[in-house]
C-alpha positions in Angstrom: 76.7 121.0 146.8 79.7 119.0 145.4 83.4 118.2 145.9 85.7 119.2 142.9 86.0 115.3 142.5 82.5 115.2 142.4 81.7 118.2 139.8 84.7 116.6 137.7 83.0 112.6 137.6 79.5 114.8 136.9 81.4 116.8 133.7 83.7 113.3 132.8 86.4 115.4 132.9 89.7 115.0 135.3 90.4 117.6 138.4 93.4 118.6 136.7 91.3 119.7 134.1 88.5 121.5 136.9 91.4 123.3 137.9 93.3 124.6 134.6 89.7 126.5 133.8 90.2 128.3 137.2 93.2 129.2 136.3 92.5 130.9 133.1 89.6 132.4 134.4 86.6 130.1 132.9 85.5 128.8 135.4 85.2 130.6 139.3 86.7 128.9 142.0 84.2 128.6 145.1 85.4 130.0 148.7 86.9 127.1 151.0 83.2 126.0 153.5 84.0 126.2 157.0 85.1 122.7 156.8 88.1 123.8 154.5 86.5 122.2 151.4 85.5 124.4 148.2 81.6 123.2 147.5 80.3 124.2 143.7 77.0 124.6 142.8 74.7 122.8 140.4 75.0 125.5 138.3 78.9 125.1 138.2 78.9 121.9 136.8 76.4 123.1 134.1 78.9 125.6 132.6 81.2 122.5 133.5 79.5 120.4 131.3 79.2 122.9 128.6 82.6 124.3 129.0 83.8 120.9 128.3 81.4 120.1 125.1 83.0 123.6 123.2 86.4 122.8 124.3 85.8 118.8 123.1 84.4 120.8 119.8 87.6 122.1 119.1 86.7 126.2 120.6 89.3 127.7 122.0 89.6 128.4 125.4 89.9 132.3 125.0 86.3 131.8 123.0 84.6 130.0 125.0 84.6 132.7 127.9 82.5 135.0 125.7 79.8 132.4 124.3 79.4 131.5 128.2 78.4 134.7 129.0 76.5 135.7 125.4 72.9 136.1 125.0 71.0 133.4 123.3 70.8 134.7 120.0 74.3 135.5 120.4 75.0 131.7 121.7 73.0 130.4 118.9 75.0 131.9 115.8 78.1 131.6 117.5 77.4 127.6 117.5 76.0 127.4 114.0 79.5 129.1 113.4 80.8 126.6 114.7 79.4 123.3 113.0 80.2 125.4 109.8 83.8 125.4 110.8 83.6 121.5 111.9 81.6 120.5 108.5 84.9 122.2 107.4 86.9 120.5 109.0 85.7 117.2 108.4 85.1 117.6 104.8 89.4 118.1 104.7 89.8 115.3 106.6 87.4 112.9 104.7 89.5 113.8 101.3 92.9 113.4 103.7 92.0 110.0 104.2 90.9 109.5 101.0 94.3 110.5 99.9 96.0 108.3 102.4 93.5 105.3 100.7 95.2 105.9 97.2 98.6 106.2 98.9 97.9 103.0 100.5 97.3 101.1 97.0 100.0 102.7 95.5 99.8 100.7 92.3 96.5 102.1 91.6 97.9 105.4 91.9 100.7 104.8 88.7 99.0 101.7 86.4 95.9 101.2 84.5 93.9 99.3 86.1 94.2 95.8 83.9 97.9 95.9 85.3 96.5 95.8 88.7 94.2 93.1 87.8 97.2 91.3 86.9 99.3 91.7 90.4 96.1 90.7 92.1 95.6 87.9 90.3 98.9 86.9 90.8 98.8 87.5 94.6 95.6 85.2 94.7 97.9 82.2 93.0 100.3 82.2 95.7 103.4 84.3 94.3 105.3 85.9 96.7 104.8 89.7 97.3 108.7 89.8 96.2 108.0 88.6 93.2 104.6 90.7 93.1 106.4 94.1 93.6 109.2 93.0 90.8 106.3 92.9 88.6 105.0 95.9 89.4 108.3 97.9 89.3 109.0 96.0 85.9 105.7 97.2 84.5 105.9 101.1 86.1 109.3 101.2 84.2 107.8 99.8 81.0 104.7 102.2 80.8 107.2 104.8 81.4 109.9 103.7 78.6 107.6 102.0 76.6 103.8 102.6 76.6 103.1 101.0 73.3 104.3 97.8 74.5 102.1 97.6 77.5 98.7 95.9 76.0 100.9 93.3 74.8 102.4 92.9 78.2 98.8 92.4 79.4 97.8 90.1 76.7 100.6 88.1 77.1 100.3 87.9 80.7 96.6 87.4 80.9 97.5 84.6 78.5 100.0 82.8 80.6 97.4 82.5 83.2 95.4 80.1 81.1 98.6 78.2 80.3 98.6 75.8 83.4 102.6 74.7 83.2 103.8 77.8 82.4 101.9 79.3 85.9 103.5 75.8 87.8 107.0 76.6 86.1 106.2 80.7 87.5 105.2 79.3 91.0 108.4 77.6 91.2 110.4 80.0 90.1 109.1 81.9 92.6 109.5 79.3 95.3 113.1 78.5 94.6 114.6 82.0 95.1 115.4 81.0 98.7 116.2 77.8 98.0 119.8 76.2 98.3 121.8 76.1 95.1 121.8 72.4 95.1 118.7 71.6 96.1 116.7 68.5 94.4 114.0 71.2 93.8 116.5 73.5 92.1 117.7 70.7 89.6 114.0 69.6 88.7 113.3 73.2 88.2 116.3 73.4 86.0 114.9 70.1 83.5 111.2 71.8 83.8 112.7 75.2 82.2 114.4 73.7 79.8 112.2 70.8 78.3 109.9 73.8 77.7 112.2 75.9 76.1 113.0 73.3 73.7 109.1 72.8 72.9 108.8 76.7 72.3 111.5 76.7 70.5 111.1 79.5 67.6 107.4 80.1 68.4 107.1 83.5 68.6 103.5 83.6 70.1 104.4 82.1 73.4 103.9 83.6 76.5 107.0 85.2 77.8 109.3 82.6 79.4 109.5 83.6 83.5 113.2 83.4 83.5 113.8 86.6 82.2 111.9 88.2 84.9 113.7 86.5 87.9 116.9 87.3 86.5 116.4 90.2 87.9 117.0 88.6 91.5 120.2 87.1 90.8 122.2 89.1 93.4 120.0 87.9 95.9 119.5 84.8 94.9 122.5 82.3 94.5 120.0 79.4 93.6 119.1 81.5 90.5 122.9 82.4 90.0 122.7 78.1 88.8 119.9 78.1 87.2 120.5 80.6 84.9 124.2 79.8 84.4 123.0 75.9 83.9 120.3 76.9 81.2 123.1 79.1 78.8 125.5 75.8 79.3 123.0 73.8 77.8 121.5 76.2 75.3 125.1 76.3 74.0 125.1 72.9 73.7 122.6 72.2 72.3 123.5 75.1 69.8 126.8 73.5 69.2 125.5 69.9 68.5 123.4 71.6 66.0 126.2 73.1 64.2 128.5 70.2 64.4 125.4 68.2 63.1 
């Protein structure tokens, strides 16, 4: 004979539990032994243990009673009901998570997939996931605006990955959005962008220059806020020497 504690170590299940099915009539509670102690059976912790595997199935309760007491034909269809229902069940949750997985890569979800390419690529470079998400938000605004200039987005973008100082100029771009205005960094930066502006000068095939894109961070980003301002002082310059020329 066993103790509750016993029966509820021998069903893995907690007293608390041992008692709620007495209470709603699952289970029967024993008569107190002359020693004051309730004693169960072997067979008690049988329909224990099998209580506990229906309710651990997701049964319910009010169920269970009846399949405890059904005939084995009875017991038998009622549980291939039951897998049924649990097959069910799991087949919603499988396509829940794989929802959850597209939710999860988000871009995949809104942008062909050589776009995607494109972020990752970037992503294994280095760049920043700031700078990664402006690039993503720039190109979900252009498929939606503009569709028929997205393959020449890609083009040019797959392109710019094979030009090896336009991708160093982009890394530190990237870099110097947190920098201090006047950092040494900042001003090399500054030289870098434009010595290569006035090398591209009027070539129209070029890869797209990666100050327009991190324009977009000027009101974050007072470093940028010089760099930018710097650039169109000398552009102008250099546009007025020209004329005055």
């Amino acid at each position: 004979m066993l103790t509750i504690g016993q029966l509820a170590a021998t069903a893995r299940v907690t007293v608390r539990t041992v008692r709620h099915y007495h209470q709603v009539g699952l289970l029967p509670e024993p008569e107190r032994d002359a020693s004051g102690y309730r004693r169960y059976s072997a067979q008690a912790a049988v329909d224990l243990v099998r209580i506990r595997t229906l309710a651990d199935a997701g049964v319910p309760l009010a169920r269970i009673d009846a399949l405890l007491h059904a005939q084995p034909a009875e017991f038998a269809a009622a549980v291939t009901d039951i897998d049924t229902a649990l097959q069910a069940k799991i087949d919603q949750l499988t396509e829940h998570r794989c929802r959850i997985a597209e939710l999860a890569s988000g871009e995949e979800l809104v942008l062909p997939s050589e776009m995607v390419a494109i972020l990752n690529r970037l992503r294994s470079l280095g760049v920043s996931e700031r700078t990664v998400r402006l690039e993503r938000d720039w190109a979900i605004l252009m498929q939606a605006s503009d569709a028929h200039a997205v393959p020449q987005w890609i083009r040019d973008k797959n392109a710019g990955f094979e030009d090896s100082e336009k991708m160093r100029l982009y890394l530190a771009c990237d870099q110097s959005v947190d920098c201090d205005p006047h950092d040494p960094r900042v001003d090399r930066l500054i030289d870098d962008l434009e010595t290569r502006e006035i090398e591209h000068q009027g070539d129209s095939s070029r890869p797209e220059n990666p100050t327009p894109l991190f324009s977009l961070i000027l009101g974050q980003s007072p470093a940028w806020h010089r760099i930018l301002d710097t650039l169109a002082r000398r552009a102008e310059r250099r546009r007025t020497a020209v004329t005055d020329g």
